[in-house]
C-alpha positions, 0 to 999 in steps of 0.5 A: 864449305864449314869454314865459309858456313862459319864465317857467314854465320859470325858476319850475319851477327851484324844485323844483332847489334841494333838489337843489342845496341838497344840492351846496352843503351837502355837496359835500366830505363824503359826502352823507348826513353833511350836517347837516338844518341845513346842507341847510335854509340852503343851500336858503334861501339858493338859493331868495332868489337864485331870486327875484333872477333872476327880478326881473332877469328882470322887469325885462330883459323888463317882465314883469309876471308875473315880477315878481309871482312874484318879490315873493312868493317875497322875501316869502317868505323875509323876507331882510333888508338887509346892514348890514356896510360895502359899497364899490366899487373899481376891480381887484382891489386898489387903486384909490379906494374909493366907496360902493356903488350900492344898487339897491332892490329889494324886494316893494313896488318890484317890485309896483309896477313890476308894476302899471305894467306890468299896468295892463289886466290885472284878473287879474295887478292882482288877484294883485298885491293878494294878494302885497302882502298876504302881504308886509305880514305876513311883513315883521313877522318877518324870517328870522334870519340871511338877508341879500340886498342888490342893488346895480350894479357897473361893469366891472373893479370890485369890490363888498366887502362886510364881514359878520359869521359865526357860529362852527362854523355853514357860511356861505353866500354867492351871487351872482346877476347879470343875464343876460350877467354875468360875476362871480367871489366872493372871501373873506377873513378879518380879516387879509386871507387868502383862506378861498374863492373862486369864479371862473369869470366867470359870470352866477351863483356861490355859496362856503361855508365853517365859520368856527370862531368869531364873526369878520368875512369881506370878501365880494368880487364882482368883475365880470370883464365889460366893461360895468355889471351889475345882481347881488344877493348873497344871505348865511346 
C-alpha cells in the first residue's frame, strides 16, 4: 500500500508541471508576456524528465508499476536521442576526456524490466501489452526538436555534451538524477563563455536562455556528489 501511496503521489506531479512550466517559461518577465509557445516547450520538456524520475524510481524500488507508467509517458512525448558529442571528465576543467556512459533506457527496456518484475500479475502484464502498443505507434513520429538521453557519471566528474540551438527561440535544458544525487548545469556558448548555470548540487535542475542565432551550446552536468549517479537530461 506505501509503495503504491508513492507511486500515485510521484504521478499526481503531472498536474505540476503547467504550473512549473509557467516558472521556467517567464520567470524573468512578466507572466502574462511568456509566449503559448515558450509555456508549451517548457511544459514538454518538464513532463519527459517526469517520466526520467519515475524510471529511476522504478528502477530504485523494482516497481513494476512505475516502470509502466513511465514507458507511456516517454512514449508520449516521443524524445529522441542527442546526436551532439557527449564526453566525461574528471573537474570542472582539465582532466582526460572519455566517452560517455549511455545508460538505455527506453518504452521497450522499461516494459521489459516491468514484465521481469510483474510476471504473476495478469493486470499489470496486460497494461504492459497496451503501453507497448502505443509506443510502437508513436515511435513512427518522433517529437521535433525534444531530445533526452540517460547516461551515469562518476563523482567529481563532468558529462559535456555538444547540441545545437535554434536562433530567438527559448532553449531549455533539465536535468533529473536518482535520488540522493547532487548535480549542478553549466552553458557555454562556441567560444567557451558562460551563457547560464544552475548550481545548487541537487538531485534535479533546469536553465534556459534565447540564443540569437542557429549556434552550438556545450551542456555541462557535473556531479558534485561522492559516488556514481544515474541522471538523464532532457533538451528543447
Amino acid at each position: 500500500m506505501k509503495r503504491f501511496l508513492a507511486i500515485f503521489s510521484m504521478c499526481c506531479v503531472l498536474f505540476c508541471p503547467a504550473v512549473r512550466a509557467e516558472e521556467m517559461a517567464g520567470a524573468d518577465k512578466p507572466a502574462e508576456q511568456a509566449s503559448e509557445q515558450d509555456r508549451e516547450r517548457a511544459q514538454e520538456v518538464q513532463e519527459a524528465s517526469l517520466a526520467a524520475e519515475l524510471a529511476h524510481y522504478g528502477m530504485q524500488t523494482q516497481s513494476a508499476e512505475a516502470l509502466i507508467m513511465a514507458a507511456k509517458m516517454m512514449a508520449t512525448h516521443r524524445a529522441k536521442a542527442p546526436e551532439g558529442k557527449a564526453v566525461q571528465a574528471e573537474g570542472l576543467k582539465g582532466g582526460e576526456e572519455k566517452a560517455a556512459s549511455s545508460n538505455e533506457m527506453t518504452p521497450d527496456t522499461l516494459l521489459a524490466k516491468a514484465r521481469e518484475l510483474a510476471s504473476d500479475n495478469a493486470t499489470l502484464m496486460q497494461w504492459a501489452d497496451e503501453v507497448e502498443n502505443i509506443a510502437r505507434k508513436s515511435s513512427r513520429s518522433p517529437a521535433r526538436g525534444l531530445l533526452q538521453g540517460y547516461y551515469e557519471l562518476l563523482p567529481k566528474y563532468r558529462h559535456t555534451m555538444t547540441e545545437q540551438f535554434l536562433g530567438g527561440q527559448r532553449a531549455y535544458v533539465q536535468v533529473q538524477g536518482e535520488p540522493g544525487a547532487a548535480l549542478d548545469i553549466y552553458v557555454y556558448d562556441s567560444y567557451g563563455n558562460p551563457v547560464i548555470s544552475s548550481v545548487g548540487h541537487n538531485t534535479s535542475a533546469w536553465v534556459y536562455w534565447t540564443p540569437n542565432y542557429n549556434a552550438y551550446y556545450q551542456v555541462v552536468v557535473y556531479n558534485r556528489g561522492g559516488w556514481p549517479v544515474n541522471f538523464s537530461v532532457t533538451m528543447q
